[in-house]
C-alpha positions in Angstrom: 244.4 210.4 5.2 246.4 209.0 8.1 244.9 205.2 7.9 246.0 203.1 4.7 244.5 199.7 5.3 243.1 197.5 7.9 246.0 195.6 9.3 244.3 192.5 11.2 241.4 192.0 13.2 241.6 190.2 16.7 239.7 187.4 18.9 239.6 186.8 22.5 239.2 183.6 23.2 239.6 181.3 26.4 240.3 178.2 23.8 243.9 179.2 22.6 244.1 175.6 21.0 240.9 175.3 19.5 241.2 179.0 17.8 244.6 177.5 16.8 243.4 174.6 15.1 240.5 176.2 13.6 242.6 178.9 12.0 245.4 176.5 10.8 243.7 173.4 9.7 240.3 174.7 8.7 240.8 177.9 7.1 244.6 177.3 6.5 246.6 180.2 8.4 250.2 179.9 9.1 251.1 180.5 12.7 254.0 182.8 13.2 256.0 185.6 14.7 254.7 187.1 18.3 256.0 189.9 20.5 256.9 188.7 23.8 253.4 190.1 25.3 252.7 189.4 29.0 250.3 187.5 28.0 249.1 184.3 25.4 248.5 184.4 21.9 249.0 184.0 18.5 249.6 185.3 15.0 248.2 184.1 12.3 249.9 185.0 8.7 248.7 184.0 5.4 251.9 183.8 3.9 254.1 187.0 2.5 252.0 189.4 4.8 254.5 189.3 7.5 256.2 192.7 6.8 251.7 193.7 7.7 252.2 191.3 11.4 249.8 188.9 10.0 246.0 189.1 9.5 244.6 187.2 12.7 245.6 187.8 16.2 244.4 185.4 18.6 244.5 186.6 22.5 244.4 183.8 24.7 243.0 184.7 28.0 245.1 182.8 30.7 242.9 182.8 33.9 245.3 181.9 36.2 247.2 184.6 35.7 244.7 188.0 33.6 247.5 190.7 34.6 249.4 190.9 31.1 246.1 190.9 29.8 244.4 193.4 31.8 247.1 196.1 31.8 248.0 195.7 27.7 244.5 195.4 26.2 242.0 196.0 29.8 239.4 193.5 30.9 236.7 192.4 29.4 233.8 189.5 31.1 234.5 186.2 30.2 230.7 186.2 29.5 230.9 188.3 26.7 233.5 186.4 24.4 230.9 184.8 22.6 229.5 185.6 18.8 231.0 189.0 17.5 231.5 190.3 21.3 234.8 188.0 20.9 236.3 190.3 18.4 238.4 192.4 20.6 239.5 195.0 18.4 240.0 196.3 14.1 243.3 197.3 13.4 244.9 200.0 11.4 248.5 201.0 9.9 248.7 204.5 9.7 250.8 207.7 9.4 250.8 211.0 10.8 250.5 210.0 14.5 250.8 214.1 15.7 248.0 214.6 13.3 246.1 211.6 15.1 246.7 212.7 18.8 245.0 216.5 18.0 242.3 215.4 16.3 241.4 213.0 19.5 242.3 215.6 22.1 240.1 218.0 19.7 237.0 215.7 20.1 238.0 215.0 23.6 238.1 210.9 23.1 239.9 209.0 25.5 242.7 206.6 24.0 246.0 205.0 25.2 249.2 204.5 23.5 251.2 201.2 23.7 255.1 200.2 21.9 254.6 197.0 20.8 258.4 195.7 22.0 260.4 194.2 19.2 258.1 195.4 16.1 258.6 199.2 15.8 255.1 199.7 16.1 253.2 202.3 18.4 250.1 201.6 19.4 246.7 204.1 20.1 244.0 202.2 21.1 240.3 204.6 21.1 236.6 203.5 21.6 234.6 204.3 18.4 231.2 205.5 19.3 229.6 201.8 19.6 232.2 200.8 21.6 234.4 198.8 19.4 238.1 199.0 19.7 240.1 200.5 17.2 243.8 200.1 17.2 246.5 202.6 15.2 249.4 201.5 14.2 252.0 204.0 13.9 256.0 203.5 12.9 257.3 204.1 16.7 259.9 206.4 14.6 257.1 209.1 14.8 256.7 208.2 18.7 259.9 208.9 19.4 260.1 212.1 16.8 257.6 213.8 18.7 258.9 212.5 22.0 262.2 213.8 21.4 260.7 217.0 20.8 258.0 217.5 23.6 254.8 216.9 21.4 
């Protein structure tokens, strides 16, 4: 089997600071390393998970300027973000990411792919049937593997 854990779980929210606080002080998360997104966040770690990218991943939604946002992750209503709604997406290590991409095309689900820069992670992002995001983390060694050879 391709997947071997869940990797972190993430919340949209349009209260970067409160999330922040509320994961720090109250439930007592370590904020820590971030990829230069195009858009705000932050990673929450609980301390010797860091090698895993941290457990919580907050996306800040900066309204001024939704672009980075909108292109990385897509949109979502602002009026949604509210109760579970504001769990943007489950995510996955896993292995075997030519193994992955056949059995999507074979059941003919949609999905992007994403590098995450500085992490040497590659992304697919697919819609499970209830419309919940799942995110695939794959070494971007296998990315480039299979790039390198046309597949």
């Amino acid at each position: 089997m391709p997947i071997s854990k869940l990797a972190h779980f993430s919340v949209r929210t349009t209260s970067l600071d409160a999330s922040r606080r509320f994961y720090t002080e109250i439930l007592g998360f370590k904020e820590g390393y971030r990829p230069a997104f195009k858009f705000p966040g932050i990673w929450l770690y609980r301390g010797g998970d860091e090698a895993d990218f941290g457990v919580v991943h907050i996306i800040g939604i900066d309204k001024n300027d939704p672009k980075g946002l909108q292109e990385y992750l897509g949109d979502k209503d602002e009026s949604s973000l509210h109760g579970s709604a504001a769990v943007d997406h489950l995510a996955f290590l896993a292995t075997d990411l030519k193994d992955m991409r056949q059995r999507l095309h074979a059941a003919q689900l949609e999905f992007r792919e994403r590098t995450v820069p500085d992490l040497g992670l590659h992304q697919v992002f697919v819609e499970d049937p209830s419309g919940v995001t799942i995110e695939l983390n794959f070494p971007a060694a296998e990315a480039l593997a299979l790039e390198n050879r046309n597949v």
